[in-house]
N, C-alpha and C positions, 0 to 999 in steps of 0.2 A: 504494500500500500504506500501511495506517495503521502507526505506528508507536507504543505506550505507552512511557511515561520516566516518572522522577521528573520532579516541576517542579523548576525553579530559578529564582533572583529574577530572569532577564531574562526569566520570565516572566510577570511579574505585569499588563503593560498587555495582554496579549494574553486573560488569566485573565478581567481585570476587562470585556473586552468582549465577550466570553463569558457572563458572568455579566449583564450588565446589564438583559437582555430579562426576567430571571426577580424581578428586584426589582419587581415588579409594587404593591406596597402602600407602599414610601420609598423613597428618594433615595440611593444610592449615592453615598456622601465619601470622593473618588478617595486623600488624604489616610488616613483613617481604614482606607482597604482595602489602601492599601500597606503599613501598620501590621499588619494583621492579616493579609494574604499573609506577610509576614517574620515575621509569632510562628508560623506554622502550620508556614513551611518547616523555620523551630527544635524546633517542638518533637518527642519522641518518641514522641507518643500520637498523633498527626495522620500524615497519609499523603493526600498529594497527589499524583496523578500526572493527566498532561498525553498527547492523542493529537494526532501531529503526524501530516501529508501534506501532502510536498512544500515542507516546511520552513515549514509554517503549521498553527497549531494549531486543532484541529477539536471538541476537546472536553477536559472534564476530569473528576474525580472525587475526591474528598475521603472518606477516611474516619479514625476515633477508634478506639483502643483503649482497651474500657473492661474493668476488673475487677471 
């Protein structure tokens, strides 16, 4: 069974190898995305959540509240 959550920061190496296959045009700066995982998990216009099965994560989704 898939499971949706918020993310949280011990999610972020699991996010970024997730992500990686999709950077298709630069270089993902493991450095710069930990950065940027942490401002997103902070802020309140961003909404991150993470789908886990079997305590491994399967996918994610990101979205912005805009007004």
């Amino acid at each position: 069974m898939i499971h949706i959550r918020l993310a949280q920061p011990t999610d972020a190496a699991a996010v970024l190898a997730l992500a990686r296959p999709f950077a298709t045009s630069f270089v993902i700066e493991e450095q710069a995305f930990h950065q940027a995982f942490a401002a997103l998990l902070a802020s309140p216009q961003a909404h991150l959540a993470v789908a886990e099965t079997a305590q491994q994560l399967v996918g994610y989704v990101l979205g912005f509240e805009h007004y």
